[in-house]
Backbone as a chain_set.jsonl record, in Angstrom:
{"seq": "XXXXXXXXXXXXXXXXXXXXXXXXXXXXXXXXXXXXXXXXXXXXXXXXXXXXXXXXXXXXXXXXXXXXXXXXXXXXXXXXXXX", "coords": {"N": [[-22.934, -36.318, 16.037], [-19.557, -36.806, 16.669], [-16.755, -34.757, 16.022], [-13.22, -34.637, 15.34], [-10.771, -33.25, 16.961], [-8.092, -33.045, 16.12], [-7.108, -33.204, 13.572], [-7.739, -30.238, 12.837], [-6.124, -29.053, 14.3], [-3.413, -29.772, 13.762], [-3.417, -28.574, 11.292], [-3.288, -25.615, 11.975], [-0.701, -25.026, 12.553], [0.646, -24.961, 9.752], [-1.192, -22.832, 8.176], [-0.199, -20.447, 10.202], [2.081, -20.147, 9.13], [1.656, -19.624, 6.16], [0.805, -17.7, 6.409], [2.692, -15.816, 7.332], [4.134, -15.566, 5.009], [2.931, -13.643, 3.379], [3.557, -10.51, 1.975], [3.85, -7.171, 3.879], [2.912, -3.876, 3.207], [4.56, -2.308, 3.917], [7.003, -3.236, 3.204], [6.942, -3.331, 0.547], [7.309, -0.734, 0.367], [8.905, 2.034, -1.969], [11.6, 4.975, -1.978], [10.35, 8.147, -0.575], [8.355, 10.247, -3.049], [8.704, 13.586, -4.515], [6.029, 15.664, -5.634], [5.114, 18.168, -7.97], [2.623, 20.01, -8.152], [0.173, 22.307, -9.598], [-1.065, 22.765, -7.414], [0.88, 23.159, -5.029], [3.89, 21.296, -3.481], [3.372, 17.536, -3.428], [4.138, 15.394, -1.326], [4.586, 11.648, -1.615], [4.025, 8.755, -1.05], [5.387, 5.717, -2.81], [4.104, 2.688, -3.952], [5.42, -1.14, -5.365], [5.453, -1.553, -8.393], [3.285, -3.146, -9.239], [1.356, -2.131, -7.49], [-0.25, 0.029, -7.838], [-2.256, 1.093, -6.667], [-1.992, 1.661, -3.81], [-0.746, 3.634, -3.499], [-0.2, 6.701, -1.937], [-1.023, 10.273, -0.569], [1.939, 11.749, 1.37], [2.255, 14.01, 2.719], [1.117, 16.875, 2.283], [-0.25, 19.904, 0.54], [-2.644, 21.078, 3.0], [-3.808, 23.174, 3.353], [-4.979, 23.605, 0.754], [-5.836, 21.464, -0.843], [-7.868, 18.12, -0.877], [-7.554, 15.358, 1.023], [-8.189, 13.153, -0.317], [-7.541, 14.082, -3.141], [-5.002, 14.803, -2.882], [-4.135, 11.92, -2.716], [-4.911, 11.294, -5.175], [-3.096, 12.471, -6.724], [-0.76, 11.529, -6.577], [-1.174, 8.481, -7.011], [-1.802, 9.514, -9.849], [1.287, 10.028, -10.581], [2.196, 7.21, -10.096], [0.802, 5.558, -11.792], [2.357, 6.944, -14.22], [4.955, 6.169, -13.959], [4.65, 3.705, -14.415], [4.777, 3.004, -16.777]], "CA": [[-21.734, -36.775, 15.377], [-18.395, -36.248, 16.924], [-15.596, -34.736, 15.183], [-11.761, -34.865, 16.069], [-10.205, -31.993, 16.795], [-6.577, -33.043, 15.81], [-6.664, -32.279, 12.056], [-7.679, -28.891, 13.326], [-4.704, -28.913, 15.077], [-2.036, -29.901, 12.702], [-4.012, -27.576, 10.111], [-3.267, -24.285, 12.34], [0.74, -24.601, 11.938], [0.247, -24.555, 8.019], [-1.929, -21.308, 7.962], [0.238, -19.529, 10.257], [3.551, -20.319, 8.364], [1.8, -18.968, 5.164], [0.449, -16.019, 6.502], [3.93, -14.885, 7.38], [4.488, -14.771, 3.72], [2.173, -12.525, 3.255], [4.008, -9.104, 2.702], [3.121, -6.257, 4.518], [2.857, -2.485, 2.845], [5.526, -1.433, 4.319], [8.175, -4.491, 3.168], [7.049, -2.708, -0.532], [7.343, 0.912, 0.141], [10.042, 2.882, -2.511], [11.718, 6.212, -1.274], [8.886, 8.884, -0.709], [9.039, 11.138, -4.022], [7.67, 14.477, -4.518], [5.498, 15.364, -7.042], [4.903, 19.417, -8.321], [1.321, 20.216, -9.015], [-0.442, 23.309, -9.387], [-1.701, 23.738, -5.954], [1.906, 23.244, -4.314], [4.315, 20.178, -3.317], [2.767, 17.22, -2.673], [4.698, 14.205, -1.135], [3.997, 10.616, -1.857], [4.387, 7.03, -0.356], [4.854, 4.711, -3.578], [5.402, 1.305, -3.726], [5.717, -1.513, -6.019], [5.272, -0.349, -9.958], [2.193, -3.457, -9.957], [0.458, -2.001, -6.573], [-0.377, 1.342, -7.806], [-4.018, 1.36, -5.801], [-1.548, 1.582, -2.301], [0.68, 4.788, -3.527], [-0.888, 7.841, -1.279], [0.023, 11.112, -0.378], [2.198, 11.49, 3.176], [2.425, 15.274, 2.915], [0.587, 17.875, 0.554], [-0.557, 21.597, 1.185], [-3.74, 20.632, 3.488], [-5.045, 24.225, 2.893], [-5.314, 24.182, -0.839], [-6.452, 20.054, -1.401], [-7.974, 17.488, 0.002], [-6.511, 13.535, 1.219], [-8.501, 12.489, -2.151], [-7.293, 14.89, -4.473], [-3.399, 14.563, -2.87], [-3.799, 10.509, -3.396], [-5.044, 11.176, -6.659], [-1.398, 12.851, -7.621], [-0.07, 10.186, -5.934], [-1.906, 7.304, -7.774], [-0.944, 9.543, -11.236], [2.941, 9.063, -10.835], [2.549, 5.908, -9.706], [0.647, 5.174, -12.965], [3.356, 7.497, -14.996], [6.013, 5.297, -14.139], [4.539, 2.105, -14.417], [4.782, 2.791, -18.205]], "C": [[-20.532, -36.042, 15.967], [-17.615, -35.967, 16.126], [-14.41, -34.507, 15.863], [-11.195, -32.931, 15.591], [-8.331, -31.593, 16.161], [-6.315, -32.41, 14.511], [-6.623, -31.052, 11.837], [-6.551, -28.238, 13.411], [-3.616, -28.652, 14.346], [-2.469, -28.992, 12.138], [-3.502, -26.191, 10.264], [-1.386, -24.071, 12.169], [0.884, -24.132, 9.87], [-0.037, -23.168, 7.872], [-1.112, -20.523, 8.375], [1.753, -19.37, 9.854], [3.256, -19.375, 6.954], [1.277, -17.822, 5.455], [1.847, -15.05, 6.835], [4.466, -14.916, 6.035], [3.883, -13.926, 3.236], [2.972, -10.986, 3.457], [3.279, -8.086, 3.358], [3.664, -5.108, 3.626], [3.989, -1.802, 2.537], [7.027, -2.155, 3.824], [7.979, -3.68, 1.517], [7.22, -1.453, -0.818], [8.902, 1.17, -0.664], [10.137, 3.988, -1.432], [10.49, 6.999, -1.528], [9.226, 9.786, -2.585], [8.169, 12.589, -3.726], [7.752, 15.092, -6.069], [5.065, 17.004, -6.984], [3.593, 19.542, -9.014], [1.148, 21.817, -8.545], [-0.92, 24.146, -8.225], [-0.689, 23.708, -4.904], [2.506, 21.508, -4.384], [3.667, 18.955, -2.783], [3.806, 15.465, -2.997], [4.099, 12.654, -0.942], [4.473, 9.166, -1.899], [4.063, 6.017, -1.769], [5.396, 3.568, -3.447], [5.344, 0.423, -5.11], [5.465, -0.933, -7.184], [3.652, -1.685, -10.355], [1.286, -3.063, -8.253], [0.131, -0.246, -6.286], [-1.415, 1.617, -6.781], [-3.145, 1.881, -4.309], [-1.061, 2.842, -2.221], [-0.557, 5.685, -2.775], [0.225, 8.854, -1.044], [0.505, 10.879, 1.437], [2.226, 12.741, 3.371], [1.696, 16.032, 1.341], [-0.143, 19.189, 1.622], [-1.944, 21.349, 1.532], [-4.749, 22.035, 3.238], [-5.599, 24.501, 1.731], [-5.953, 23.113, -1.625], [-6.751, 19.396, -0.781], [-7.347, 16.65, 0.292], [-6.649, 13.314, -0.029], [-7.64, 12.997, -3.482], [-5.554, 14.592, -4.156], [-2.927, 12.879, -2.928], [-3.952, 10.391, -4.298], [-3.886, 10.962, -7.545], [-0.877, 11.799, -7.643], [0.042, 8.829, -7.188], [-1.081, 7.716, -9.543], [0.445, 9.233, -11.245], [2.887, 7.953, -10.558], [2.456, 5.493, -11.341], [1.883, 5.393, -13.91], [4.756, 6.935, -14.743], [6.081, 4.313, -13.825], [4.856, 2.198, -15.974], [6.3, 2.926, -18.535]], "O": [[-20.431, -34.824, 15.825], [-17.492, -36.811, 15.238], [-14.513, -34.159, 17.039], [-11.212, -32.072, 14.709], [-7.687, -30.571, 15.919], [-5.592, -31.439, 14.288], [-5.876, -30.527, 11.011], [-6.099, -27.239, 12.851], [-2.987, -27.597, 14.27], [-1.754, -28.044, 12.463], [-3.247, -25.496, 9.28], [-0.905, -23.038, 11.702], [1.169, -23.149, 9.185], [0.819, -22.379, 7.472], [-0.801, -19.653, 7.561], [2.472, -18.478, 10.304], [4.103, -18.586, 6.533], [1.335, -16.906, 4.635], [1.959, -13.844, 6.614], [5.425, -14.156, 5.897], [4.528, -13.276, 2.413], [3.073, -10.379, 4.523], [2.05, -8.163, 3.378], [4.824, -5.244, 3.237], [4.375, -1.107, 1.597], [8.086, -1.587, 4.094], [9.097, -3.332, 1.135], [7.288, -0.998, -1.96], [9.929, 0.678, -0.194], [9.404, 4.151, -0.456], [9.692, 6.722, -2.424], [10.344, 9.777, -3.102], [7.229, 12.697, -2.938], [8.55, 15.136, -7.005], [4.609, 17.296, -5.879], [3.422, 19.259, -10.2], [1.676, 22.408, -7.603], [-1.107, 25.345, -8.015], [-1.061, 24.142, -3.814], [1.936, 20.626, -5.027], [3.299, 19.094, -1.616], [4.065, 14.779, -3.986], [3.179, 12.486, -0.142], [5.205, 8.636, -2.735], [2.936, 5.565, -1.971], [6.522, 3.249, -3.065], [5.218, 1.125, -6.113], [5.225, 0.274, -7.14], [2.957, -1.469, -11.348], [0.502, -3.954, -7.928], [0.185, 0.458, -5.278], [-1.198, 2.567, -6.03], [-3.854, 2.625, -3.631], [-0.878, 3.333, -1.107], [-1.735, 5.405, -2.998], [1.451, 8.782, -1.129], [-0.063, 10.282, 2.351], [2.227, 12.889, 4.593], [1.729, 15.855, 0.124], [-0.404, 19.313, 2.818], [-2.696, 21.345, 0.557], [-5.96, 22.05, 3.018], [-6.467, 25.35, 1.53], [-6.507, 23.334, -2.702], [-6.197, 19.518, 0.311], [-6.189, 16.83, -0.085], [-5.728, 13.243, -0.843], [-7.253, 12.391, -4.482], [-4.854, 14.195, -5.087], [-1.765, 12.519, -3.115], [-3.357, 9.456, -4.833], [-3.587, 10.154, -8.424], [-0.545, 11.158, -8.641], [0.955, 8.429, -7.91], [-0.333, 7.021, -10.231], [0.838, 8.242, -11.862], [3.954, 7.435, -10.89], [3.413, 5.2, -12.057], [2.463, 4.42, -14.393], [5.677, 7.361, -15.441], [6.983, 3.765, -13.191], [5.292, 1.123, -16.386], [6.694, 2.8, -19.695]]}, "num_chains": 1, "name": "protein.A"}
C-alpha cells in the first residue's frame, strides 16, 4: 500500500510554528535572589511563581552543601512566595 507523502509535508510547517511557542527556561527566569541559610549564602535562579520544580541554586557555599541540598533552598523560596 502506497502512501502520499504530501500531507506529511504540509503537516511539518504546523508543528514547527507551534513549537516556537513553546517557551524556553530562560524566557521565564526572575532576577537571581539570595536566600540566607544556616550553612552560608546561597544564590538562586527562580522563575515563574507556577514552575517552582525549575527554581535551582546558581551559587551556594560548595564546601558546606551539596547541588541537592542548595536546590532544595531554592525550591523552598520559590514555594514561600508562591503563597
Amino acid at each position: 500500500m502506497k502512501t502520499s507523502f504530501i500531507p506529511k509535508i504540509l503537516l511539518l510547517p504546523m508543528i514547527v510554528s507551534l513549537a516556537a511557542c513553546i517557551p524556553s527556561p530562560e524566557d521565564l527566569e526572575t532576577e537571581p535572589v539570595k536566600v540566607q541559610t544556616a550553612k552560608g549564602e546561597v544564590t538562586c535562579q527562580l522563575y515563574r511563581h507556577d514552575r517552582v520544580t525549575w527554581d535551582r541554586a546558581i551559587d551556594y557555599p560548595a564546601t558546606k552543601m551539596s547541588v541537592a541540598e542548595a536546590d532544595g533552598y531554592c525550591r523552598q523560596e520559590g514555594q514561600r512566595r508562591l503563597k
